[in-house]
TORLUM-25108 format. One record per residue (C-alpha): y, x, z. Coordinates in steps of 0.2 Angstrom, whole numbers, plus 5000, padded with zeros to 4 digits. Layout:
// residues N
YXZ ...
***
This chain:
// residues 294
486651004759 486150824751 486450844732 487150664725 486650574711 488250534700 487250474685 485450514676 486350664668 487550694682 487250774699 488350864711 487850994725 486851154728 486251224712 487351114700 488751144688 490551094696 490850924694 492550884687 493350714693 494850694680 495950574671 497750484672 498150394689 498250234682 497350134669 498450124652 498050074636 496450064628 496550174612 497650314625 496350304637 494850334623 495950474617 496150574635 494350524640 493750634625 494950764626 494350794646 492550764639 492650934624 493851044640 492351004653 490751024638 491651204633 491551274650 489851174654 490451064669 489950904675 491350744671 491750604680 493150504672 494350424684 495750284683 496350164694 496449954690 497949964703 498950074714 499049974730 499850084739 501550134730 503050194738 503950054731 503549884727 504249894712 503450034703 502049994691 500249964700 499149964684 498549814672 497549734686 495549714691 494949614676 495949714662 495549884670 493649854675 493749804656 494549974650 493450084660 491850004656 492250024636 492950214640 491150234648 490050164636 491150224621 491450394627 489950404637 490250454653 490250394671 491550334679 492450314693 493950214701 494750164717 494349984727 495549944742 495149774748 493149734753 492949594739 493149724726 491849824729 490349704723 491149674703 491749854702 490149914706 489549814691 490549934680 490650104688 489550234692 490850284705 491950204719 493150284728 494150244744 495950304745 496550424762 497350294767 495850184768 494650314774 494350244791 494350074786 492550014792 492449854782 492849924768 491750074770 490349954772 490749864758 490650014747 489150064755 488249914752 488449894732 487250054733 488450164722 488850344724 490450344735 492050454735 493050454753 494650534752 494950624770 496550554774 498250634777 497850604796 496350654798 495550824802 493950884796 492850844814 493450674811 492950644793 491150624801 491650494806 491850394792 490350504785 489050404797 489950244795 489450254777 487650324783 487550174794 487850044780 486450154769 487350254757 486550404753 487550464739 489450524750 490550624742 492150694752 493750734745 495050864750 496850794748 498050904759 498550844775 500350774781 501450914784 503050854793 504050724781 503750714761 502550854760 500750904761 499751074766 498051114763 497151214777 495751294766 494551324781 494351114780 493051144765 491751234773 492151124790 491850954778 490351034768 489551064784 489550864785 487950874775 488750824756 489650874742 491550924745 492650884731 494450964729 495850854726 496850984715 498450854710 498750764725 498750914737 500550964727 501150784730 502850764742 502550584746 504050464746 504850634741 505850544726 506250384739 505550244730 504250364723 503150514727 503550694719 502450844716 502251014711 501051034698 501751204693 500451244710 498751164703 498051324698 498351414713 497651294724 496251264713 495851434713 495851454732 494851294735 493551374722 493351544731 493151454747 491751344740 491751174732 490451084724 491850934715 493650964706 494650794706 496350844695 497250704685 497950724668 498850644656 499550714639 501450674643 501450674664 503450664664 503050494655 501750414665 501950254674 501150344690 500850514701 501750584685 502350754695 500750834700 499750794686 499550894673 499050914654 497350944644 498051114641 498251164658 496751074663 495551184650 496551344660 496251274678 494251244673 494151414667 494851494680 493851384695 492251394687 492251584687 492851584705 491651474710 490151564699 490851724711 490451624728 488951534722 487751624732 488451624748 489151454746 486951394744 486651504759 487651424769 487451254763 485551254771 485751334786 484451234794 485751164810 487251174797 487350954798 486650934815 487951064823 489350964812 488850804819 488650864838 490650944836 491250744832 492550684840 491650494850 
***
């Protein structure tokens, strides 16, 4: 399995720590986002993991037109970039139309396409071409096989540096499910698999004119995602979730966060050696990329 370059200090993959995706949905104010970027940073330094801080500019895809979307490209590029420099961390955050891709790359170390963009090719491409590391989020819609899709679509536009995100998958109306054996079936894509702790316990639409959750579930699903082998944990948190202007039902707090770390990374330090065994099986990618659906 390709091992991906987040930053000089930061690396995911075979033979590196878990890499820990986390912060609050949205961008908020500046000294908030300061304070949460260095509460995640002391959890994921005591347990010796790998961070990533994450916030969107703008939540394009809200149930409701009304609900709040996030302070916008300029302000938010602006945030993140002093939260990274300040704090001193990468960072990573979401694009959803093509022209964005070029000045967000200019700020973040990471950029990451929503599911519900993951088989958007121009976007894909766009991504691709800033020569960033890039996180796709498997859509709700899509099953494993397919996310190789997407995978080469990225390859073909020459990014190297793919992560692939686990986020549940529709489940009849205004709930998710998450079908464990997708990890090993994306890992064997050839990158990094990432574990979308927070959204997996999201009931989209499930409030009407908003999404619901149960974070009460993070842990256990962290857990399990960890004992089947992943190489990423994206989780979000905020200090008063109830609060939040977005995704506020299944994040969850720095407190539960130190807990969830805990107890993945020693799940995950319990599979390691199988997990590298089976990550260079010689015909592991070639065998995925022969099973894709044309």
């Amino acid at each position: 399995m390709t091992t991906v370059r987040i930053s000089d200090e930061v690396w995911v993959g075979n033979g590196h720590p878990l890499l820990v995706l986390a912060g609050p949905c949205v961008v908020e104010g500046r000294d908030f986002m300061l304070r949460i970027a260095e509460t995640i940073q002391r959890i994921c330094r005591r347990h010796g993991v790998g961070f990533v801080f994450k916030a969107s500019f703008d939540k394009a895809n809200r149930s409701s037109g009304q609900a709040a979307r996030g302070p916008g490209m300029e302000e938010g590029l602006a945030t993140l970039a002093e939260v990274k420099h300040a704090v001193g961390v990468p960072v990573i955050t979401d694009i959803h139309e093509t022209w964005q891709a070029e000045p967000t790359a200019a700020v973040v170390d990471v950029l990451q396409i929503p599911a519900f963009l993951s088989r958007q090719t121009d976007l894909l491409e766009a991504a691709a071409a800033t020569g960033r590391a890039v996180n796709v989020k498997k859509g709700q819609f899509l099953s494993p096989p397919e996310m190789l899709n997407v995978v080469v679509k990225l390859e073909g536009a020459g990014c190297e540096r793919i992560l692939i995100t686990e986020r549940g998958t529709t489940f009849g109306y205004n709930n998710l499910v998450v079908d464990f054996r997708s990890l090993p079936q994306l890992r064997a894509h050839g990158y990094p698999v990432v574990f979308d702790a927070t959204h997996s316990v999201q009931l989209p639409g499930g409030l009407g004119a908003a999404s619901g959750g149960q974070r009460e579930y993070v842990p256990y699903l962290a857990r399990a995602a960890a004992a089947v082998g992943i190489d990423g944990l994206f989780i979000e948190v905020h200090d008063d979730p109830d609060s939040a202007p977005s995704d506020g039902p299944n994040m969850i707090t720095p407190e539960m966060l130190d807990r969830v770390v805990r107890e993945v990374s020693a799940v995950r330090a319990v599979v390691a050696d199988d997990l590298a065994a089976a990550s260079t099986t010689p015909d592991a990618a070639s065998a995925s990329r022969s099973e894709a659906p044309s």
